[in-house]
C-alpha positions in Angstrom: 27.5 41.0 -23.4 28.8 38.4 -21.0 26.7 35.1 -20.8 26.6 33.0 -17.5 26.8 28.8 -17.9 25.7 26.7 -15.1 26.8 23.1 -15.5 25.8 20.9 -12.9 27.1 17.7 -13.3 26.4 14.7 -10.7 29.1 12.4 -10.0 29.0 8.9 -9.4 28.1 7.8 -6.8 26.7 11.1 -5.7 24.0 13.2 -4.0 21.8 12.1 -7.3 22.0 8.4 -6.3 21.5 8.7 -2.7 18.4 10.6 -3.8 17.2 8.2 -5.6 17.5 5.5 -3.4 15.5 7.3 -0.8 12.7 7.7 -2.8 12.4 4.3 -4.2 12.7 3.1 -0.2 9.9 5.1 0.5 8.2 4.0 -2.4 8.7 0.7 -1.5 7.8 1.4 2.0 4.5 2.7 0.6 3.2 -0.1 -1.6 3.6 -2.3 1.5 1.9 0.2 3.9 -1.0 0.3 0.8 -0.8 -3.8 0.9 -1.7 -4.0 4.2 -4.1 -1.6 4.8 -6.4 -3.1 1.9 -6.7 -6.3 3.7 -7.1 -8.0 0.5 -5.7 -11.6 2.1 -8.8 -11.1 4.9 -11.4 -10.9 2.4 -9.6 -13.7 0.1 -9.8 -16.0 3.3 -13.4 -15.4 3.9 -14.5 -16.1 0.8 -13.1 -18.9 0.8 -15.4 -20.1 4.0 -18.5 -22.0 3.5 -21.6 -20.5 4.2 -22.0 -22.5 7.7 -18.4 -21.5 9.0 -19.5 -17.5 8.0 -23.3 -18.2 9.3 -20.9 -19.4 12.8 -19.1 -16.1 12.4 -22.9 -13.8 11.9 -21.8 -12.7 8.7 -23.3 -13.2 5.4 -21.1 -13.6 2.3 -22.6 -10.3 0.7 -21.5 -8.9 4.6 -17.6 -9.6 3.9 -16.5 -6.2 3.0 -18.6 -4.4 5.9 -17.4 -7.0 8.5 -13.8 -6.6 7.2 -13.4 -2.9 7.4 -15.7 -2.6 10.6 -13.3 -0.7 12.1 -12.8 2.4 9.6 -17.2 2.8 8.9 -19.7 3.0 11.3 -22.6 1.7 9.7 
């Protein structure tokens, strides 16, 4: 009976880096798209307002999230 071997073996510097480096650039690209779109640094700087400068504004600080993400909900 005859039996088949299949090695595959990836060079250096080969198809199995080149791979690799895509998906970590995605990846990368990803975590930044995901950064963004959480608007964390929005929310950070208007809870960092007094309650006169967000009263200015019409939004109360319990209001942050809504009036952050007022685009996406329509409440």
């Amino acid at each position: 009976m005859a039996t088949q071997a299949a090695d595959v073996i990836f060079s250096k510097g080969g198809i199995r880096e080149r791979v690799d480096a895509f998906f970590a650039s995605m990846g990368q690209g990803f975590n930044a798209y995901l950064h963004h779109r959480s608007r964390y640094d929005q929310i950070q700087k208007m809870n960092a307002k007094s309650d006169a400068e967000l009263a200015e504004m019409g939004v109360k600080r319990d209001d942050i999230p809504r009036y952050v993400f007022r685009d996406l909900f329509y409440i």
